[in-house]
N, C-alpha and C positions, 0 to 999 in steps of 0.2 A: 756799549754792550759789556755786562759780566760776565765773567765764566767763573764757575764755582763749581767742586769736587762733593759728593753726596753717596752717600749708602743708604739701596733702594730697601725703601720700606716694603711697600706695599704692588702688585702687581694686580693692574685689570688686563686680561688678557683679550678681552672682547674688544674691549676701543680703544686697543693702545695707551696707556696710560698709566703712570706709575708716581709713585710717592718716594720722596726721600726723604734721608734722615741726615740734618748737620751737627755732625759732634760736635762743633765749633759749637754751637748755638746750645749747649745743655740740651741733644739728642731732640730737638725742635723737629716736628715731621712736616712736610709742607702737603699743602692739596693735591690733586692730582696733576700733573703734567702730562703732555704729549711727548710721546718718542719721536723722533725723526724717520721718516717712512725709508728715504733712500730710494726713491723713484719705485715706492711699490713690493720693498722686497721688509720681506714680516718672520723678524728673530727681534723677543721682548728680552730684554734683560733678567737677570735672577733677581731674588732677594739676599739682599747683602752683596751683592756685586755694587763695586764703584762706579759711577759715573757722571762726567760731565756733561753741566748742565747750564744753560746760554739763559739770561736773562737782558730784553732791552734795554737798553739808558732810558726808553722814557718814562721810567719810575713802575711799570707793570712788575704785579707781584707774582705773574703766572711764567716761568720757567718754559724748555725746550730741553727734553734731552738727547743730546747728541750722542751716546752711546757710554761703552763701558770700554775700557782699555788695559794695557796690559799692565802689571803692577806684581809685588812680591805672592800675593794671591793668587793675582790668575796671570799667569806664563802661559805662552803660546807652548803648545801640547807638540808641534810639530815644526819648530824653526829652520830658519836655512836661507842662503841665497838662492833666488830661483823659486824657493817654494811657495805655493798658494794650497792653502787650506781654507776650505768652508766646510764648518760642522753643523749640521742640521739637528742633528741629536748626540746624545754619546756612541750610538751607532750607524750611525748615518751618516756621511760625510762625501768629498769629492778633495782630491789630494790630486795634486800635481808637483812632480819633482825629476830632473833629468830625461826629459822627451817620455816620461809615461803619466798618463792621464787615468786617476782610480776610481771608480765610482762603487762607492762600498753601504748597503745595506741591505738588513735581512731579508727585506721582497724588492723587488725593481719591475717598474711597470715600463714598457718600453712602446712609444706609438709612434711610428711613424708610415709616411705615405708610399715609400719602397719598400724594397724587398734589404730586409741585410746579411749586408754579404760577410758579416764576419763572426767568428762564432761569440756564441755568448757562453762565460763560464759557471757553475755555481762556485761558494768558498768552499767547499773539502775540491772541486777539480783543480781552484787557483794551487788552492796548499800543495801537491800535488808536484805544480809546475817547479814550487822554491826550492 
């Protein structure tokens, strides 16, 4: 297997799919490739975002991208020991750090089959709290 480093050209958002660009190569852009699903869970990369991208040993010209990672560009927006961040949008997200669990965006649809018993906040009540 190869692994080789690419900036994403092109994004299909419909089938998963994106093109990149090897500066190595005189800005060469390749076909489209498939993202790696990750057992079903669906965040596509940007344009211009880096990422690594798996190519077989047995000579196939069609790529896998494995995702995009952290680099002088894109820095983790939230680091730390203990912390887990998933951004869904630049406003949307889920933040865990020191026993509190955040679930932060402008609407939140909540469904479940009990009653809850715990209250729910709007953001001017959180702000409020701090």
């Amino acid at each position: 297997m190869e692994l080789r480093i690419g900036k994403v050209s092109t994004v299909n958002y419909k089938t998963g799919m994106v093109s990149v660009i090897y500066e190595e190569e005189n800005n060469a852009v390749t076909a489209k490739m498939p993202c790696l699903s990750f057992n079903g869970e669906y965040k596509m990369p940007k344009a211009d975002d880096y990422v690594a991208v798996a190519y077989l040993s047995n000579g196939s010209s069609i790529g896998l991208i494995l995702g995009s990672f952290w680099n002088e560009k894109n820095r983790p927006k939230h680091p730390g020991k203990g912390v887990y961040h998933k951004e869904f949008a630049p406003n949307a997200y889920i933040h865990y750090d020191k026993d509190t669990l955040t679930l932060y965006a402008p609407n939140v649809k909540v469904i479940t089959k009990s009653p809850v018993d715990k209250e729910v906040l709007t953001d001017e009540q959180y702000r409020k709290l701090e």
